[in-house]
Structure formats: structure tokens, C-alpha cells
C-alpha positions in Angstrom: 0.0 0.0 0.0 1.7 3.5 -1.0 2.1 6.1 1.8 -0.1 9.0 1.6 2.9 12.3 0.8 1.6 15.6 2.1 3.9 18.6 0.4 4.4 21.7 3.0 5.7 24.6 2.0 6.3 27.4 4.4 7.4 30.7 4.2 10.5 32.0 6.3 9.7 31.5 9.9 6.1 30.2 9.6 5.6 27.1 12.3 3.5 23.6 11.4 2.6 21.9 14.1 1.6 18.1 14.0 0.0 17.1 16.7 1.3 13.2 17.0 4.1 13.0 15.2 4.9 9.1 15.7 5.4 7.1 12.5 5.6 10.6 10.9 8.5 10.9 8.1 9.3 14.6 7.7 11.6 14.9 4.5 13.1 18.6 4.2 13.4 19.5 0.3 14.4 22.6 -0.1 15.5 25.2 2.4 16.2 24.3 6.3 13.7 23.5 8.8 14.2 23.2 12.4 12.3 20.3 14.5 11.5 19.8 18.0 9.2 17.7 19.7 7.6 17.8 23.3 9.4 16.1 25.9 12.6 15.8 23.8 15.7 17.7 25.0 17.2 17.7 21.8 16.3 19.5 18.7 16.9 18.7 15.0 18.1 20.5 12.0 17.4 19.1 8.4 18.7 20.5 5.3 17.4 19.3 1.8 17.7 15.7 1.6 17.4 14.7 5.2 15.0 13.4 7.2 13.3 12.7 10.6 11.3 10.1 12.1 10.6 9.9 15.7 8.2 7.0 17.5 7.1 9.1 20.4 3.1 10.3 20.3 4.0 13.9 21.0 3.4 17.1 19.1 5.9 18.2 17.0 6.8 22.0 15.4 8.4 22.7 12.6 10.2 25.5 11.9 11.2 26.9 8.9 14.6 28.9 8.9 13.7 30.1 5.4 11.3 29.6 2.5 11.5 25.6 3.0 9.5 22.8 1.7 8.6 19.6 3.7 7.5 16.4 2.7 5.5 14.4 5.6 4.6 10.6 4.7 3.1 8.5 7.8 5.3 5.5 7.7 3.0 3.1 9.7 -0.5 3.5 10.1 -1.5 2.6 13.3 -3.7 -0.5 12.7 -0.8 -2.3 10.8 -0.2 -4.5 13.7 -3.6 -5.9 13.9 -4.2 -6.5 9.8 -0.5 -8.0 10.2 -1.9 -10.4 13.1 -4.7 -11.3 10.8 -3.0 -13.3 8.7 -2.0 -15.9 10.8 -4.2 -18.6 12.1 -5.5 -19.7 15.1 -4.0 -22.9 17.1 -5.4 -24.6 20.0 -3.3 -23.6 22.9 -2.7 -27.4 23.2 -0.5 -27.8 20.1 1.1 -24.6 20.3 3.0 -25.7 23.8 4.6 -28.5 22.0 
């Protein structure tokens, strides 16, 4: 299934906030953008080409240093663990001991 690719562009110093930023790719294209997330001590710089992915639910804000544009692509959605899970088949409890 292809990942849904929302395009961002923000002008210098405009702020995008995303609210849970789990499973979130955010791809930096052009310009610089600046990235921090709640509870995170540290903050992140990307520059065209690189990107950032973080697994924490928190809010994120991104900040453009300049006239930047963003690319943000969920990596997981979240009920990929359960349509993974039903794949498999049930087995009695007995034979799955053995």
C-alpha cells in the first residue's frame, strides 16, 4: 500500500505543528527547517535531503529557517499491527505448547 505524501511549503519562519508526530516521516526538500518535539531535549536541523522520524506520540513543530519545503509521509498507520496479526491462524493452545 503506498504512503499518503503531504507537500508543505512554508514561508520563512512560519511554524507547522503536528500534533502526534509518531510514524511521521518529515523529509526537508528545499530550504532548512528546524524540529522539535515535546518532551525531547534535543532539537533537529534538516537540510534538503534529510529526514526525521521519531516513535514518540508527541506534538511536533516545525520550523522553517527560510522559505522551506517539507514532505511528511506516515510511515506506519497505526492498525498495521492488527491486519498483520490477521494473517496468521489460530491454534489450540494445546499444540502450540509442544
Amino acid at each position: 500500500m503506498p504512503a499518503d505524501t503531504t507537500l508543505i511549503l512554508l514561508a520563512p519562519r512560519q511554524l507547522h505543528v503536528i500534533d502526534d508526530a509518531s510514524g511521521v516521516r518529515i523529509t526537508c526538500r528545499e530550504g532548512a527547517v528546524w524540529i522539535t518535539v515535546d518532551n525531547d531535549p534535543k532539537d533537529y536541523v534538516l537540510e534538503p535531503g534529510e529526514s526525521f522520524v521519531t516513535a514518540d506520540h508527541e506534538r511536533a513543530l516545525v520550523y522553517a529557517l527560510g522559505t522551506a519545503r517539507i514532505d511528511l509521509v506516515e510511515c506506519h498507520k497505526r492498525n498495521d499491527t492488527i491486519e498483520m496479526f490477521k494473517r496468521f491462524q489460530p491454534m489450540p493452545l494445546m499444540k502450540a505448547a509442544r
